[in-house]
N, C-alpha and C positions, 0 to 999 in steps of 0.2 A: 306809592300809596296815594290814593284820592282824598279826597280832604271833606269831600260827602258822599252820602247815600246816592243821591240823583247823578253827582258826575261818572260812576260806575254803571249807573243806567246808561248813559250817554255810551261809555266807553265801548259798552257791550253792544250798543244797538251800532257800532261803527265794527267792532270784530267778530260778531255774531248776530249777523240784523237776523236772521230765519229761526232763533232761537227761542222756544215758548219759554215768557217769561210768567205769563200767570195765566192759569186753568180755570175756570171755574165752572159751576154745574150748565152756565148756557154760551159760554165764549172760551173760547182759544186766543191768547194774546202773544206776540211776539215781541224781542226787542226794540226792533223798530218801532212796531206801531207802539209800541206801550212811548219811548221818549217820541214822536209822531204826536200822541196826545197831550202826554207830559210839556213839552214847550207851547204849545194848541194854550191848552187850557192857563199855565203861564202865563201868556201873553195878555191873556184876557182879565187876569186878576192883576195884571200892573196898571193896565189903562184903563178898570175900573176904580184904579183907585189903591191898589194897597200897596203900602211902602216898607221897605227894610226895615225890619225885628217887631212888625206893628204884629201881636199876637190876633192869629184868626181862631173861630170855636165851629168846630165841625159836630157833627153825628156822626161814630163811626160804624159801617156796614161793612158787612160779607161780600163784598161787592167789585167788582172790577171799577166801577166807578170812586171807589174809595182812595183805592191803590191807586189811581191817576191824582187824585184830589191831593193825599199827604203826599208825594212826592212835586207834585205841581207849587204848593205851596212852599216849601222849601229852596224851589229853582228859582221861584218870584223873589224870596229872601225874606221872606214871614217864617213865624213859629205857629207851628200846629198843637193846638188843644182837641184830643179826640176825644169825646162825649158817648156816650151809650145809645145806641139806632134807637132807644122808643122816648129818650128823654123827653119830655113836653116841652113845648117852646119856652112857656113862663121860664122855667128849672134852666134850658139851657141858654137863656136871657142874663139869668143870675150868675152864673156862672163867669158869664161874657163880662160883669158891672166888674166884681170881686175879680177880675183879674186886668181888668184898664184896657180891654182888651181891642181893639177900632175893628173887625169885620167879624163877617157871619156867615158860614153859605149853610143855607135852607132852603126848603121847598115852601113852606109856610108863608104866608104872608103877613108879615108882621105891623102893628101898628104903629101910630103916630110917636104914639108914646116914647119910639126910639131912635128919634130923630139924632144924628150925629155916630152915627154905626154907618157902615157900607157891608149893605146885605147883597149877597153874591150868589148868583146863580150857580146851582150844581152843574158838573161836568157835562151830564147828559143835555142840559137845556140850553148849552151853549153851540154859538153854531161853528162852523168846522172852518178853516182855512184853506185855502188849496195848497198853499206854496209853504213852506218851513223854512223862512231864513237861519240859515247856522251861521251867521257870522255871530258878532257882540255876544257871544254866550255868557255869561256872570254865572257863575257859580258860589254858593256859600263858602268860605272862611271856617275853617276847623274849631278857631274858638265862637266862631257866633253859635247862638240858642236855634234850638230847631226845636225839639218838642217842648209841652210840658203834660207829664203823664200825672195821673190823678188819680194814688195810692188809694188801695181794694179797702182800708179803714179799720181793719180788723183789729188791730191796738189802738184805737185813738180814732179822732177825726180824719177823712179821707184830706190827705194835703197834694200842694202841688209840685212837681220836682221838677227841674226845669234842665235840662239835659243840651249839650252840645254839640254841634257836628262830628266833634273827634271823638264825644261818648260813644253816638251812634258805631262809627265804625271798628273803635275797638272792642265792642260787645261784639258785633258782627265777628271780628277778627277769634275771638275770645271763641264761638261755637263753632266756627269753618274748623279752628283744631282742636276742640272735643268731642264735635261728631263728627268728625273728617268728613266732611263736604267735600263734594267734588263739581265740575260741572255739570255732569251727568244725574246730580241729588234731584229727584221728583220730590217735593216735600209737601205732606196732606196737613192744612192747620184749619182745624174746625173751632180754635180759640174765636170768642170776639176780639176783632181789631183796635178797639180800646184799652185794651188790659197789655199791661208788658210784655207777655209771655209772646201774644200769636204776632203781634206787632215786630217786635225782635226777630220772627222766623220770617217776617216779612222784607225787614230789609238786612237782611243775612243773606236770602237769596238774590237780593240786589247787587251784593256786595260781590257775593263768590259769579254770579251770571248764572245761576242752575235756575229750576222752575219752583213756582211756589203753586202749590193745587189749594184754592180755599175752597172749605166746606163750612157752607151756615149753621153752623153748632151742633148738637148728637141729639137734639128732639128726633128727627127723622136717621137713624144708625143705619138704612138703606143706604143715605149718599153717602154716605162713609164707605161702606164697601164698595157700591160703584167706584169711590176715587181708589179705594187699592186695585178694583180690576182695571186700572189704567194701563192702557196697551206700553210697557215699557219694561226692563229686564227687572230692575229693582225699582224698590218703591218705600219713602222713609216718612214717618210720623210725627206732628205734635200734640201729643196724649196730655193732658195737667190728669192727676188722679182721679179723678170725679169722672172725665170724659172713657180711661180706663173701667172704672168701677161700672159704668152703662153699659160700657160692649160687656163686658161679663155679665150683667144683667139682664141684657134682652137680649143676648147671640149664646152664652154659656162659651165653649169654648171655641170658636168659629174662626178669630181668627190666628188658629193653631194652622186653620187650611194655607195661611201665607206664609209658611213658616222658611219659605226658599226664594219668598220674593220679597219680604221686607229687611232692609238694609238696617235702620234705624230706628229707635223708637227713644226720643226722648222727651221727658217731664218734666215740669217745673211748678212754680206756683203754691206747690206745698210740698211736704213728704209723702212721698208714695209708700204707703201701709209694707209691710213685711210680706204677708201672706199674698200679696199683689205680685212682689216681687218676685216671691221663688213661683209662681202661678207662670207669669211671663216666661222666665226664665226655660222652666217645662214646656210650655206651650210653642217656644221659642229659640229652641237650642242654637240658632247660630247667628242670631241676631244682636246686634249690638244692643244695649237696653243704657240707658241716659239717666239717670240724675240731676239736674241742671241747679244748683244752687245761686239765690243769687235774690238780688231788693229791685226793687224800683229805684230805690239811692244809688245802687250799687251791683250793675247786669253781669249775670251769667260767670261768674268770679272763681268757681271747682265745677268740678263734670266727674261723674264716677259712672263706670261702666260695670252696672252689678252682675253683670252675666260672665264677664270676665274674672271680675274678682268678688264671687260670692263670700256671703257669714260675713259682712264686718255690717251690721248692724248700727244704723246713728252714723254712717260715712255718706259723706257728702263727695267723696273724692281728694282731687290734689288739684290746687290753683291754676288758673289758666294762664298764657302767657304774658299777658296784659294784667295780672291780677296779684299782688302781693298780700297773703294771708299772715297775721300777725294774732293771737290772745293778751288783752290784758284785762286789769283787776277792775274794779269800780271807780275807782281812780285818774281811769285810762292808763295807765302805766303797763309798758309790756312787760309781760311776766312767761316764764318756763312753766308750758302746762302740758298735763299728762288724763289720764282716765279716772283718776285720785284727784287732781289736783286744776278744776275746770277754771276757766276766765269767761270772756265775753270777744266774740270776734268782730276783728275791725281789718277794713279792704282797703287797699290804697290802691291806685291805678287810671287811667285817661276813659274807664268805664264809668269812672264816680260823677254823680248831678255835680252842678254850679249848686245849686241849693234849693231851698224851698221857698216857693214865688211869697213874697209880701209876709216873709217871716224869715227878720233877719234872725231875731232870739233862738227859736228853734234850729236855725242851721247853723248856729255857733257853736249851739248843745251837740249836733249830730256829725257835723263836716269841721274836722280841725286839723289846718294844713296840709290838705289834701285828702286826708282820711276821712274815711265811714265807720264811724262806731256803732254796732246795732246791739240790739238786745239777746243777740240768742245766746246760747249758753253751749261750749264746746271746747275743744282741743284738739291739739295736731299730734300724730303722735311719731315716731321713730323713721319712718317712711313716709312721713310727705304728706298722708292722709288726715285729711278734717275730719272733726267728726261733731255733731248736735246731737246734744241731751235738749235741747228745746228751747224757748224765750222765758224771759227772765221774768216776765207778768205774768206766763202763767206755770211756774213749777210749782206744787202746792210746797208745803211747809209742813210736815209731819213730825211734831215737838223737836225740829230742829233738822229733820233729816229732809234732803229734798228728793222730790219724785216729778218726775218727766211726764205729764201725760200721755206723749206720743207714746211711750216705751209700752206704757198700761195698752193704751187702743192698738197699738200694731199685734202683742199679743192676742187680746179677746179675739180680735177677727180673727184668728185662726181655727177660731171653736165653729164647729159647721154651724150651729144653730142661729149666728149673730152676721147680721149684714151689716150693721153700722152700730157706730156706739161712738160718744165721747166722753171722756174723764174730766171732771171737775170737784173745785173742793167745796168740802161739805163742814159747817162749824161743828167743834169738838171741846167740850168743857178743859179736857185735860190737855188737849195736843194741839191746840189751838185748831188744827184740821186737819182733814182725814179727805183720802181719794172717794170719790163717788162715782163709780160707771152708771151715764143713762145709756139702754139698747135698742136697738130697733129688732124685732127677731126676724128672722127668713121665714118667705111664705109657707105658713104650716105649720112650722116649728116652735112647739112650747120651750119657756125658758127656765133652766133650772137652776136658783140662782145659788144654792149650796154647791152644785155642780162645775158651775164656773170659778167660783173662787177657790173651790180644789184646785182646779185648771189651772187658775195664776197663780196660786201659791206653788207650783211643783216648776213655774219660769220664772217666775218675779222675788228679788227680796221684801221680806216681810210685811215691812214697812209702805211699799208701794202698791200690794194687795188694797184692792177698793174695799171700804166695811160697809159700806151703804150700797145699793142696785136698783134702779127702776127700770121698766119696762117704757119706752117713748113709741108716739107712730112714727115721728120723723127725727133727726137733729138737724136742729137750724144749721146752714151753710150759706155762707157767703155766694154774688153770684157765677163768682168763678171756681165755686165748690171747695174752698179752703171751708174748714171746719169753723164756726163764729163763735169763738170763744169770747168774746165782748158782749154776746148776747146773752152768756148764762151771766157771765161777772153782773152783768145789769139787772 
């Protein structure tokens, strides 16, 4: 096993140099030339200056120039901070202060102001080499820091997790065998490259040496199909629900037509709706369909294959190999739990952060001796399978009984007249609170709102039935389309 992401670059461009390593909508990239660039652009960030574990702050793009940049800096022996492609400089200056961080690579030209930074020219603006010495290769150290990824903030303030080469590759390791990756895996990730999710599928395929197709987000769902009509037998997906919910929205059901060339479709980032699921599943009969569980603290940790093993409802799956699943109480203490009788789950494994940057306190609360303790709320039951009733901020509290919001929104969407909706609680004199569904209704469709709560009340117990309903034009969503429940709380 390698001991980073880039030396598997290496490896592949030595026993598969012809091999496209990254697709995208204006370049075909191969082994070779992708480490060809990779050492290229290396070379140029040590002898302008950047030294082992000095944190650099990038913008991350959809970009083939990206994908050279976070692997490049890694070879150099820097940790990458990847930023959001439109942050303004000010914002990603701040960023740079709050985290002590000594380089910068921008297009911008920045002022006086930040004298004692090394501001470093992008990939593209740098000039090329003829010759590629491969002697003196240095490669990263398994326990050194390689990234720090910069939590979507949905509970709390966005923090920093500060991740290490042997993280990296046993998340990698962790989805090669939940989605069985092979070398042969085309893989379409239209994620932004900042966020865990499309990142992860990025050096996954570094890891296995198969190809990674990026596509610049689902505003334009054309390049989306373009990349499944990729001249190749099969062809496998990174969908988060939000990017799923658009192709139903602006294709209906379309792509049912790939239903014998796509291999893989798997999700992460949040829970993928119920009526999503069995949707796919129809749409999709022999495709494998993903569930990816799994934090920023703590990657890719269960994989559930809902098309294999439909109706279990709230499963996450069964832990990956890398990944020891445990429930305990409020206490942290491990405890025997059932579908009665839920805890809180905590991950242990070489996928878990070192911690979070410039907060010891907080990663004392969260990381304890090696474990990740999170908030969600769940059980493992008989067979191996996880399973989430939801996080522990936001289960309402109904005079004592507790209710899941997911449970409530994965139902309503099943009612045709409802495109989106989230549950939140509403103050209640007696019960302290009471569920409140806000809806968005489907183009055309009036909402009836006796109607619906017939609906749930004939799926839901009694108690989780919403007594309040409004009509919304949107619900706020995070911008990797997890639902922002931090914005109703607020």
């Amino acid at each position: 096993m390698m001991a980073s992401v880039v030396e598997y670059v290496y490896r592949h461009s030595l026993e598969t140099p012809d091999k496209l390593a990254v697709i995208t909508k204006n370049s075909q990239t191969t082994y070779s030339e992708l480490w060809k660039m990779v050492w290229e652009y290396a070379e140029y960030l040590k002898t302008s200056g950047l030294q082992k574990k000095n944190i650099v702050v990038v913008r991350a793009s959809q970009t083939l120039d990206y994908v050279v940049t976070y692997l490049s800096v890694h070879l150099a022996g820097g940790i990458i901070t990847s930023l959001e492609k439109s942050i303004p400089f000010n914002s990603l200056m701040s960023v740079a202060v709050s985290l002590n961080a000594k380089a910068v690579i921008v297009d911008d030209h920045p002022s006086d102001q930040w004298d004692g930074y090394i501001f470093l020219n992008p990939w593209h603006n740098v000039e090329r080499a003829d010759k590629i010495p491969l002697e003196n290769i240095v490669f990263p150290q398994e326990d050194d820091s390689a990234d720090i990824l910069f939590t979507t903030g949905t509970t709390g303030a966005s923090k920093g997790v500060e991740l290490s080469h042997r993280a990296l590759v046993a998340t990698a390791e962790n989805l090669i065998y939940g989605c069985q990756y092979c070398k042969d895996t085309v893989l379409i990730a239209p994620g932004p490259l900042n966020h865990a999710n499309a990142i992860r599928k990025l050096f996954t395929t570094m890891v296995m040496g198969s190809t990674i197709y990026i596509v610049d987000g689902m505003a334009n769902v054309r390049d989306f199909f373009m990349a499944l009509d990729w001249p190749c037998e099969k062809i496998s997906c990174c969908l988060p629900p939000a990017a799923i919910r658009v192709i139903f929205q602006m294709t209906k059901d379309k792509i049912g037509d790939y239903a014998d060339k796509i291999d893989f479709i798997e999700s992460a980032s949040a829970p993928l709706p119920e009526p999503d699921k069995l949707r796919l599943c129809r749409l999709l009969p022999r495709t494998r369909l993903y569930n990816n569980y799994g934090s920023s603290e703590s990657a890719s940790v269960c994989m559930y294959d809902y098309n294999a093993f439909p109706g279990k409802s709230g499963c996450i799956g069964k832990a990956m190999p890398n990944a020891h699943i445990i429930v305990v109480d409020d206490d942290k203490r491990e405890m025997v739990s059932s579908s009665d009788n839920m805890g809180l789950l905590a991950c242990e494994g070489d996928m878990n952060m070192k911690g979070y940057v410039n907060d010891p306190e907080l990663t004392r609360e969260v990381l304890i001796n090696g474990i990740v303790y999170t908030n969600d709320i769940g059980y493992i039951d008989s067979e191996g399978f996880v399973y989430i009733a939801g996080r522990k901020g936001d289960v309402i509290n109904v005079g004592g009984l507790k209710v899941a919001p997911a449970e409530v929104e994965s139902a309503a969407l099943e009612m045709d007249g409802i495109e989106d909706c989230i549950c939140i609680p509403s103050s209640h004199p007696i019960n302290g609170s009471i569920p409140k569904l806000l809806i968005v209704a489907r183009k055309g469709q009036q909402i009836d709102f006796k109607a619906i709560k017939h609906y749930l009340a004939e799926r839901l117990e009694w108690f989780k039935v919403p007594q309040e309903y409004e009509v919304v034009d949107r619900i706020a969503r995070t911008y990797n389309g997890k639902l922002d429940r931090k914005f109703y709380r607020q």
